[in-house]
LOLUM-858453 format. One record per residue (C-alpha): residue number from 1; residue in one letter; x, y, z. Coordinates in Angstrom, 1 decimal. Example, Ala and Ser with C-alpha at 12.3 -4.5 7.8 and 13.67 -1.06 7.14 Angstrom:
BEGIN
{n=1&res=A&px=12.3&py=-4.5&pz=7.8} .
{n=2&res=S&px=13.7&py=-1.1&pz=7.1} .
***
This chain:
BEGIN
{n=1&res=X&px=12.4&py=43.8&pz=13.8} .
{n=2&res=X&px=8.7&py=43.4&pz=13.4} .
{n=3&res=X&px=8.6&py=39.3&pz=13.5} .
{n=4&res=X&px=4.6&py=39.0&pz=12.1} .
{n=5&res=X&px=5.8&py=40.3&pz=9.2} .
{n=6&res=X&px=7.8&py=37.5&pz=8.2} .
{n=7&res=X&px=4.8&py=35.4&pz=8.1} .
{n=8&res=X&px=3.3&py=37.5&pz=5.7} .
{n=9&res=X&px=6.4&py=37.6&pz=3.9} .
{n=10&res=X&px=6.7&py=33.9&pz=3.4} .
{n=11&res=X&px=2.7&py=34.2&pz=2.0} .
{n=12&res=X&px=3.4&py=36.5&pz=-0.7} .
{n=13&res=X&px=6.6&py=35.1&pz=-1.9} .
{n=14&res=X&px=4.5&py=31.8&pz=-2.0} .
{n=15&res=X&px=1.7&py=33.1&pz=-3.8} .
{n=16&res=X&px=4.1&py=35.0&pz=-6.2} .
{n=17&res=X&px=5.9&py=31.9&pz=-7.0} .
{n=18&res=X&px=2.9&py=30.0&pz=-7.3} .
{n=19&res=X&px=1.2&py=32.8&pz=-10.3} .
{n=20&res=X&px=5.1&py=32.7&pz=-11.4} .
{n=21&res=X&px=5.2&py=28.5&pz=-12.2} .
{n=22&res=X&px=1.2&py=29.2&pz=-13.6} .
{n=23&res=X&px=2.7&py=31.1&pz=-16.3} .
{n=24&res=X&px=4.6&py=28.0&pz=-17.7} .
{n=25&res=X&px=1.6&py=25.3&pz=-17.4} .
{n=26&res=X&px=-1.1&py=24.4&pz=-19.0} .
{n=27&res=X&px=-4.3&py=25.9&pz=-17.3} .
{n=28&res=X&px=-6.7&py=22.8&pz=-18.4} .
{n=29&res=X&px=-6.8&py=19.6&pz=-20.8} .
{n=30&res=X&px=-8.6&py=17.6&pz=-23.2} .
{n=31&res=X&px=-7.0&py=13.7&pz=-23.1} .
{n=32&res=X&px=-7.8&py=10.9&pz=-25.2} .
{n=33&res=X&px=-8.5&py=7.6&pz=-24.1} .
{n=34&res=X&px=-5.8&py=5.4&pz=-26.6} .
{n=35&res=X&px=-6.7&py=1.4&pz=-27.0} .
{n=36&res=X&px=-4.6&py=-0.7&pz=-28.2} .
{n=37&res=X&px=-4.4&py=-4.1&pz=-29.6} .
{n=38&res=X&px=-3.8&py=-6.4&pz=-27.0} .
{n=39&res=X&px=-7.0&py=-4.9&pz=-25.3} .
{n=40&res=X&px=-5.2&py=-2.5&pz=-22.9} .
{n=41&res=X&px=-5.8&py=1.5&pz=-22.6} .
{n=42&res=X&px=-4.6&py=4.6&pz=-21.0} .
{n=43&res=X&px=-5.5&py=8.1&pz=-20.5} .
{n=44&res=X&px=-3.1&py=10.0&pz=-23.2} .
{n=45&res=X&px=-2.7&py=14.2&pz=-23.4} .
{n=46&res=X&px=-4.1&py=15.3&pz=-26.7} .
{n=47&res=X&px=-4.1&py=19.3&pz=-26.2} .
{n=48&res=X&px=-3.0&py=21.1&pz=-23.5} .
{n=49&res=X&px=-4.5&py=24.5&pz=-22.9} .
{n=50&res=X&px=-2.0&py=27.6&pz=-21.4} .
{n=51&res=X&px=-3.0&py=31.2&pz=-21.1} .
{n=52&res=X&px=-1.9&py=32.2&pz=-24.4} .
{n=53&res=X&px=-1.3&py=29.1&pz=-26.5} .
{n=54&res=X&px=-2.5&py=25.5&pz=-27.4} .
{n=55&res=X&px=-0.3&py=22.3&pz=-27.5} .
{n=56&res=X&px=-1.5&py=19.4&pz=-29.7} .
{n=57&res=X&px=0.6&py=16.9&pz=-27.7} .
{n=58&res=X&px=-0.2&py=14.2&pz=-30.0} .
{n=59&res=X&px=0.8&py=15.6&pz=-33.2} .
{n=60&res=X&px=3.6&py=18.1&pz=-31.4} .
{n=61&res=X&px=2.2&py=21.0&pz=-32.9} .
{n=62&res=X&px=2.1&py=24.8&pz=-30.6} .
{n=63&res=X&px=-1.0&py=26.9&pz=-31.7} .
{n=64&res=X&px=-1.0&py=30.6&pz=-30.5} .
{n=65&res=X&px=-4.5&py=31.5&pz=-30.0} .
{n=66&res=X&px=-4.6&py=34.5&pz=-32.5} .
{n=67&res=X&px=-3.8&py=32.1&pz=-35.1} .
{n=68&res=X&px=-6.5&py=29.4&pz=-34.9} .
{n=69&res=X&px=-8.0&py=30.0&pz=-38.1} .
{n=70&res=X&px=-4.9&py=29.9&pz=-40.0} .
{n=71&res=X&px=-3.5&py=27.1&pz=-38.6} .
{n=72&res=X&px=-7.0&py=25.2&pz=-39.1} .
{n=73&res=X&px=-7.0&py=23.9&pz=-35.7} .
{n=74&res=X&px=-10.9&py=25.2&pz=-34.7} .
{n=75&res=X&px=-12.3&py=24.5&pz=-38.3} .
{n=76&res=X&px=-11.9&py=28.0&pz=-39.2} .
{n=77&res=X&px=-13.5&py=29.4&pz=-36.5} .
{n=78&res=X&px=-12.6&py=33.2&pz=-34.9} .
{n=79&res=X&px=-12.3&py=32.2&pz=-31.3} .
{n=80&res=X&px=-13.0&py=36.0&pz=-30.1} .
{n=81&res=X&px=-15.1&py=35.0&pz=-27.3} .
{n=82&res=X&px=-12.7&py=32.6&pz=-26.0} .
{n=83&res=X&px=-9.9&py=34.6&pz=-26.6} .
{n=84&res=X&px=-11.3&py=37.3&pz=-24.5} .
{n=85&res=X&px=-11.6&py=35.2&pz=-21.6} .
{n=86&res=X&px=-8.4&py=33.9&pz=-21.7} .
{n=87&res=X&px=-6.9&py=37.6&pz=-22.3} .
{n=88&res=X&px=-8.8&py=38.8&pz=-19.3} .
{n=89&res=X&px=-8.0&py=35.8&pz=-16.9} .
{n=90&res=X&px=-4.5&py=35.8&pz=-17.7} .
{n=91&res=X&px=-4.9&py=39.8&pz=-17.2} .
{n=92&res=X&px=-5.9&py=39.4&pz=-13.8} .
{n=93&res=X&px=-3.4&py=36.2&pz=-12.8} .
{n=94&res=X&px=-0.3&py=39.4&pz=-14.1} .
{n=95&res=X&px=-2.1&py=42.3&pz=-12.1} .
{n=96&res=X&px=-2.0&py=39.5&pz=-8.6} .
{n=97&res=X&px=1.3&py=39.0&pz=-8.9} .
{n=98&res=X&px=2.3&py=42.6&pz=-9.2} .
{n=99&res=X&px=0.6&py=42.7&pz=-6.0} .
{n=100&res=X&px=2.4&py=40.0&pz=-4.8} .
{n=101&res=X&px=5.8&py=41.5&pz=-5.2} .
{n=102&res=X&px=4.2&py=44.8&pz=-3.8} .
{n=103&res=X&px=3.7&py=42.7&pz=-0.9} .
{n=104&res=X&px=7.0&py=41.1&pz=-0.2} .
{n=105&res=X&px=8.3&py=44.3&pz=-0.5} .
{n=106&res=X&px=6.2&py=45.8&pz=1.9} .
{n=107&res=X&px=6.6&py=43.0&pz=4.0} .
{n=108&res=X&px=10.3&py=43.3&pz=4.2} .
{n=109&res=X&px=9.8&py=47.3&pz=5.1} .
{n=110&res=X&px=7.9&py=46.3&pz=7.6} .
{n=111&res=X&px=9.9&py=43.6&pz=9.6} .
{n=112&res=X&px=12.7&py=46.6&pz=9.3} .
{n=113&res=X&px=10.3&py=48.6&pz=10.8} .
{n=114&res=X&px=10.5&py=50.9&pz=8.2} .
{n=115&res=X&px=7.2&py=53.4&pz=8.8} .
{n=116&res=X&px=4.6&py=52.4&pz=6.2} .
{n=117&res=X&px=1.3&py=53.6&pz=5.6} .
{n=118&res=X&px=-1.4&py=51.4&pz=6.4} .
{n=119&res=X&px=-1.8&py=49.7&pz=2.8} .
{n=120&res=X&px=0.3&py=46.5&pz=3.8} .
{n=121&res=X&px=-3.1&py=45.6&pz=5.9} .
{n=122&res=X&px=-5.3&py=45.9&pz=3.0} .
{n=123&res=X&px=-3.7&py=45.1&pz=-0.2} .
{n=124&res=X&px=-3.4&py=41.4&pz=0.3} .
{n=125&res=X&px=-7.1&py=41.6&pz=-0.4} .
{n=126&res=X&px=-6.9&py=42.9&pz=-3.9} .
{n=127&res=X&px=-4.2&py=40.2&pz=-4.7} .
{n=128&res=X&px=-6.8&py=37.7&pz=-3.1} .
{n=129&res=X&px=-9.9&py=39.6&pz=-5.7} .
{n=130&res=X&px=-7.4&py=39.4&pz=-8.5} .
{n=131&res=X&px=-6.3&py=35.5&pz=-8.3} .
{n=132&res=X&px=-9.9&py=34.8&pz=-7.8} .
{n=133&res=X&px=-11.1&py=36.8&pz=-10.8} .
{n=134&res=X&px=-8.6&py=34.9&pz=-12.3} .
{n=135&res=X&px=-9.3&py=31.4&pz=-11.4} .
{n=136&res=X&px=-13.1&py=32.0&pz=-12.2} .
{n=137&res=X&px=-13.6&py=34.0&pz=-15.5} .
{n=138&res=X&px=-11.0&py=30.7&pz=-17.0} .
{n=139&res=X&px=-13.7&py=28.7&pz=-15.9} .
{n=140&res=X&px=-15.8&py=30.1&pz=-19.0} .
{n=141&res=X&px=-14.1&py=29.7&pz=-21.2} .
{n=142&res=X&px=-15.2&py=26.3&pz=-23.1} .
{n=143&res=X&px=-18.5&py=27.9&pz=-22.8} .
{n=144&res=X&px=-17.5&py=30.8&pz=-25.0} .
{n=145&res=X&px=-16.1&py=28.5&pz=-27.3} .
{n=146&res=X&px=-18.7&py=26.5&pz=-27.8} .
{n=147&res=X&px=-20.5&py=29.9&pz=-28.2} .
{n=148&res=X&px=-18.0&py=31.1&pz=-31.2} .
{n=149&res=X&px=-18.8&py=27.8&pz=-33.1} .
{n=150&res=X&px=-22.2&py=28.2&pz=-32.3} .
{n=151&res=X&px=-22.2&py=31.6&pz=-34.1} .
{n=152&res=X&px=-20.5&py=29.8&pz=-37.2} .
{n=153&res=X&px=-21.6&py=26.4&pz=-37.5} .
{n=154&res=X&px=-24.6&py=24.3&pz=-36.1} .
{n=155&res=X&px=-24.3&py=21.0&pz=-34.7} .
{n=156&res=X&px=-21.4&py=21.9&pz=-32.5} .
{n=157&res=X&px=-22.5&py=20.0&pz=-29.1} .
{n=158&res=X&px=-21.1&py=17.0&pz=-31.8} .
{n=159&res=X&px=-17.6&py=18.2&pz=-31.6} .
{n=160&res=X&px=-15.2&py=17.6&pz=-28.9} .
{n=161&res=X&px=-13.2&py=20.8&pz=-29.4} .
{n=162&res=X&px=-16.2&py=22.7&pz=-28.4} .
{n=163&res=X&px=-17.9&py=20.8&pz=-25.4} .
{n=164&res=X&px=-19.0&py=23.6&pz=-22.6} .
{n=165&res=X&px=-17.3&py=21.1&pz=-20.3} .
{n=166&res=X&px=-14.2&py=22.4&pz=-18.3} .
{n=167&res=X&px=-14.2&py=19.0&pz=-15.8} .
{n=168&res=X&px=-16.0&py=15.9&pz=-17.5} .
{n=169&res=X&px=-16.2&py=12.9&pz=-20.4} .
{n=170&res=X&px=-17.7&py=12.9&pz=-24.2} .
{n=171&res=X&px=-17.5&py=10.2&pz=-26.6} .
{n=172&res=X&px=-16.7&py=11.8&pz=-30.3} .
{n=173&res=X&px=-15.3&py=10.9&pz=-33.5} .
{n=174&res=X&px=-11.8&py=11.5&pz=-34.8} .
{n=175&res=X&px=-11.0&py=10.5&pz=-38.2} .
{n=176&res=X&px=-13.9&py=8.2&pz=-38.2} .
{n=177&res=X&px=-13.4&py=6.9&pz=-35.5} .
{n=178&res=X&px=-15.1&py=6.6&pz=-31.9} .
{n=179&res=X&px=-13.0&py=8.4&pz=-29.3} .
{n=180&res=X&px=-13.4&py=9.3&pz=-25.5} .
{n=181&res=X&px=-12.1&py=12.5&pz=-24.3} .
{n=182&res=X&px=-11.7&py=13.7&pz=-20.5} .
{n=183&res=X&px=-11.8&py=17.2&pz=-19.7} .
{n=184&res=X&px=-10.1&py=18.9&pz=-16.4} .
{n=185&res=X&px=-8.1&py=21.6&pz=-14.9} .
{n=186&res=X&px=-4.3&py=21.5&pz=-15.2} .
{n=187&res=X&px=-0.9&py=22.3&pz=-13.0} .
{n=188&res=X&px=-1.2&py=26.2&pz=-14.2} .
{n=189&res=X&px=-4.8&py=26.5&pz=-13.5} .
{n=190&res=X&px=-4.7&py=24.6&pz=-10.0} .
{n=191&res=X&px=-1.7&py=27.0&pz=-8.8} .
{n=192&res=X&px=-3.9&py=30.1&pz=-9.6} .
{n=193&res=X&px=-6.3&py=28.2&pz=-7.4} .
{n=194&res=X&px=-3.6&py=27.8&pz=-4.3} .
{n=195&res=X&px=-2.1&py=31.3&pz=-4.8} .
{n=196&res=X&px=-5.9&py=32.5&pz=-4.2} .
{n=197&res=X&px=-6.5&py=30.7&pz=-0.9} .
{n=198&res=X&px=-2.9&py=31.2&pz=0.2} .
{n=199&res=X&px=-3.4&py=35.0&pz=-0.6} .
{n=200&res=X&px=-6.8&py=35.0&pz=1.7} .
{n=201&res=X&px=-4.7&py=33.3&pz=4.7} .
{n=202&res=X&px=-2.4&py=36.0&pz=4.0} .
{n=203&res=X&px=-4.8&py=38.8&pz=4.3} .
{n=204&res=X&px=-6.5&py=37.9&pz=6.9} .
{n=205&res=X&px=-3.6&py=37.5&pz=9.0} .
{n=206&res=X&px=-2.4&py=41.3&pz=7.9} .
{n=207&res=X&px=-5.4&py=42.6&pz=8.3} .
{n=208&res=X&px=-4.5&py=41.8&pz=12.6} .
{n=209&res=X&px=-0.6&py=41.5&pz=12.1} .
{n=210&res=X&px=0.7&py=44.3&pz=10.0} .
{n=211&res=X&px=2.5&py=46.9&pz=11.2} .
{n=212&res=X&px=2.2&py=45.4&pz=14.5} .
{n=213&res=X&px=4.4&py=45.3&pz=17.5} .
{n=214&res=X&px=6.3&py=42.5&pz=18.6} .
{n=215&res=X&px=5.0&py=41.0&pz=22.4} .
***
């Protein structure tokens, strides 16, 4: 039994769980700050962003992103740009964790001592490139929605739907009325995040430890 491999076995299936539960989060948020009569506040969700789908939270309603424009939610606005991004982040998150069930199964050949060619040293790296891709390219996208309004519509630095801010504040208006919004990463986006620098621990340690003799 080849015991280093059972630390790299533990990485992967950590990293794989972690792209796993990303899958079911919301990658990033827009909250509204709610006052209320007697003076207080609180931060409240308002929509909740996931690799494929909007949540309104306040009004309860799911959007799929190909159906934006029917469902009114962006003002009538193709969100191709965004949708791209999102397609092509979420693209990336899938092809790391195929590579982290490649992993675990090569890390389980290994501490069998099952003879492998030398990939297990190398292709924690990829799932390390991949997860990072990931993480990254998401953080564009409230850019290129702000850049699908801006193909449609003017004024749209007015609208809080369309700030180029993925972590920040902007006051707006909401059925007449002054609102403040927060921007920020969520649960799914932050475990794309972990899985990335888990996955680089991992790869650096296979790059010395895989396939290696016990002491």
């Amino acid at each position: 039994m080849r015991k280093f491999s059972i630390i790299s076995l533990l990485v992967f299936m950590a990293v794989f769980a972690l792209i796993t539960v990303s899958y079911s989060k919301s990658w990033s948020h827009i909250n509204s700050l709610a006052e209320y009569t007697d003076g207080s506040s609180e931060w409240v969700a308002f929509l909740n962003w996931y690799p494929l789908k909007v949540v309104d939270s306040l009004n309860g309603v799911t959007v799929k992103y190909t159906d934006f424009e029917s469902k009114n939610l962006s003002g009538n606005i193709d969100l191709k740009n965004f949708i791209q991004l999102c397609n092509a982040s979420l693209a990336f998150a899938i092809l790391a964790w195929i590579g982290s069930l490649a992993m675990i199964v090569l890390s389980i050949a290994d501490i069998i001592e099952i003879k492998l060619p030398p990939i297990g040293k190398f292709l924690g790296w990829i799932v390390f490139l991949f997860s990072l891709l990931s993480f990254l390219i998401y953080l564009g996208t409230p850019a290129a929605k702000r850049k699908d309004c801006d193909n449609n519509f003017d004024n749209c630095e007015s609208l809080y739907f369309y700030q180029k801010k993925f972590i920040g504040t902007f006051t707006g208006y909401v059925d007449e009325r002054v609102v403040e919004f927060k921007y920020g990463p969520s649960a799914g986006w932050n475990c794309i995040v972990i899985a990335c620098a888990v996955s680089l621990l991992g790869s650096v340690f296979n790059l010395f430890f895989f396939n290696h003799q016990n002491v």
